[in-house]
C-alpha positions in Angstrom: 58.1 -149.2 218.8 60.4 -150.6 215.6 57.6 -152.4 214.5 55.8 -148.9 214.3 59.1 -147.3 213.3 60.0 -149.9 210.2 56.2 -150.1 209.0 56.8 -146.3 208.6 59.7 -146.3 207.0 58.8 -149.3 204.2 55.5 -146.9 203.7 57.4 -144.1 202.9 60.0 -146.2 200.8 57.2 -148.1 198.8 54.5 -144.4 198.4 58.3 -142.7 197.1 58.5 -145.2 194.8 55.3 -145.4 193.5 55.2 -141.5 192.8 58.3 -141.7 190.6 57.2 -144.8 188.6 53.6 -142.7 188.2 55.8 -139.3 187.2 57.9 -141.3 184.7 54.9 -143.2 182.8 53.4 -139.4 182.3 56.3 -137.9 181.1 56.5 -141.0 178.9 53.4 -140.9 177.8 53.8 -137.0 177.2 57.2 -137.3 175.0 55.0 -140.2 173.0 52.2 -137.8 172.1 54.8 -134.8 171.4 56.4 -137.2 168.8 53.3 -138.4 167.4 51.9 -135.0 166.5 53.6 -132.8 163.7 51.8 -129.6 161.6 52.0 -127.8 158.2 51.8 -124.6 157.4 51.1 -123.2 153.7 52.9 -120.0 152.7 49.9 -119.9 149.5 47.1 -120.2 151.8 48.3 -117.4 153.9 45.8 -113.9 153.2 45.3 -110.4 155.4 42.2 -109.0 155.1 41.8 -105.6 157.2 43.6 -106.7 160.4 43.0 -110.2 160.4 45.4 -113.1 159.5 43.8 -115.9 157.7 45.9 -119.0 157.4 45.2 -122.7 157.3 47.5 -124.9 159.6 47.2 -129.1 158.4 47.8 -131.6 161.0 50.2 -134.2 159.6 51.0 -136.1 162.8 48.8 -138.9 164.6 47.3 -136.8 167.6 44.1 -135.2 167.5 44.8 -131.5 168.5 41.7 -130.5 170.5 43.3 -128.6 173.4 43.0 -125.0 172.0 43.6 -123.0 174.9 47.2 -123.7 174.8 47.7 -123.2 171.3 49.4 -120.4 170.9 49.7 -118.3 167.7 52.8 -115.9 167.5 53.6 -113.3 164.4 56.6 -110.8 163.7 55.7 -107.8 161.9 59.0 -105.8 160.9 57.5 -102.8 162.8 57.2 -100.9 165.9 55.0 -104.2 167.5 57.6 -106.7 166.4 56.8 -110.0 167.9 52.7 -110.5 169.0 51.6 -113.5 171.0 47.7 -114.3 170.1 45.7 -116.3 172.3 42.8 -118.6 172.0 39.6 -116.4 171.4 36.7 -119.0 172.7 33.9 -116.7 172.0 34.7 -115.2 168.5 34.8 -111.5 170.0 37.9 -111.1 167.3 39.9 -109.1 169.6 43.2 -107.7 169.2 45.9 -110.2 170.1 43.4 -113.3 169.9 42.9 -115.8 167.1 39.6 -117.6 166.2 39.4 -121.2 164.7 37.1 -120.4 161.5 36.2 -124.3 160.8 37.9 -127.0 160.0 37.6 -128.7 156.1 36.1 -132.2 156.2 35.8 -132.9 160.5 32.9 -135.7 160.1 35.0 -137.7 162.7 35.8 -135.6 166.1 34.1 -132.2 165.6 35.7 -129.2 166.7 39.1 -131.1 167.0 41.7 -131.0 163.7 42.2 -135.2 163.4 45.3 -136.8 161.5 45.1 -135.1 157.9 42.8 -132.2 158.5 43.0 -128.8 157.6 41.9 -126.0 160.0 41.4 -122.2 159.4 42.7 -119.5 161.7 42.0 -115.8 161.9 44.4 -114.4 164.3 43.5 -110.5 164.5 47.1 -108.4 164.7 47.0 -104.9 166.5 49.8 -103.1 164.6 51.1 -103.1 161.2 50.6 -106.6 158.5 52.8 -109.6 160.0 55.5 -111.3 157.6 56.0 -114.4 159.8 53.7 -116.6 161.4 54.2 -119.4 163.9 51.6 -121.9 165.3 52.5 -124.0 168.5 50.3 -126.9 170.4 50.3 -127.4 174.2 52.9 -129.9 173.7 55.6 -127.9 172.1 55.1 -128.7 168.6 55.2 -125.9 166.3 55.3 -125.1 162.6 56.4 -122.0 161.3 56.3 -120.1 158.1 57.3 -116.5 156.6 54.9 -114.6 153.5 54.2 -113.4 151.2 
């Protein structure tokens, strides 16, 4: 019965440590790609057309940003909307409150993902009055942020 009783608790010990060594090397690994990845915004490239938002966003870390469902786009718009949160429109319907990637300049590389020193362009389509400020932020917490015109 201790024999039973020890080999229990040692398994418990050993698996308790093993799934805190594992949950550290993630979150490790998760603060590495957070500092490796860094955006650009740029206030001249930043147009309205009708109710859309065009605006290119330049990735000038070291991660590949591919993950577009959480990347979110948020704009203020001095009106009655104030603050709009837009969300990843995979099918190009160009709803209200959704943003499309348009394409992205030179991707011979990784298509469909913005690599180290490309430029992607956004339409995010706003549902009240012309935004002033525009913020774009990756799944990781990275963000870059910029007011116009």
């Amino acid at each position: 019965m201790l024999v039973v009783v020890a080999y229990i608790l040692v398994g418990g010990t050993l698996t308790t440590a093993e799934t805190v060594a594992n949950a550290q090397k993630d979150l490790t690994a998760m603060n590495e790609m957070r500092l490796r990845t860094d955006l650009s915004l740029n206030k001249s490239e930043i147009s309205i057309t009708g109710n859309g938002l065009n605006f290119s966003v330049t990735n000038t870390g070291n991660e590949i940003i591919y993950d577009f469902n959480h990347v979110d786009i948020y704009t203020f718009d001095n009106g009655l909307a104030g603050y709009q949160h837009y969300i990843y429109d995979e099918d190009n319907t160009h709803a209200a409150g959704t943003w499309t990637l348009l394409r992205i300049d030179n991707d011979y590389m990784h298509p469909n993902q913005i690599d180290p020193g490309e430029k992607a362009w956004i339409l995010a389509v706003f549902p009240g009055s012309s935004p002033v400020w525009v913020q774009i932020s990756t799944g990781n917490g990275v963000y870059a942020q910029t007011t116009f015109p």
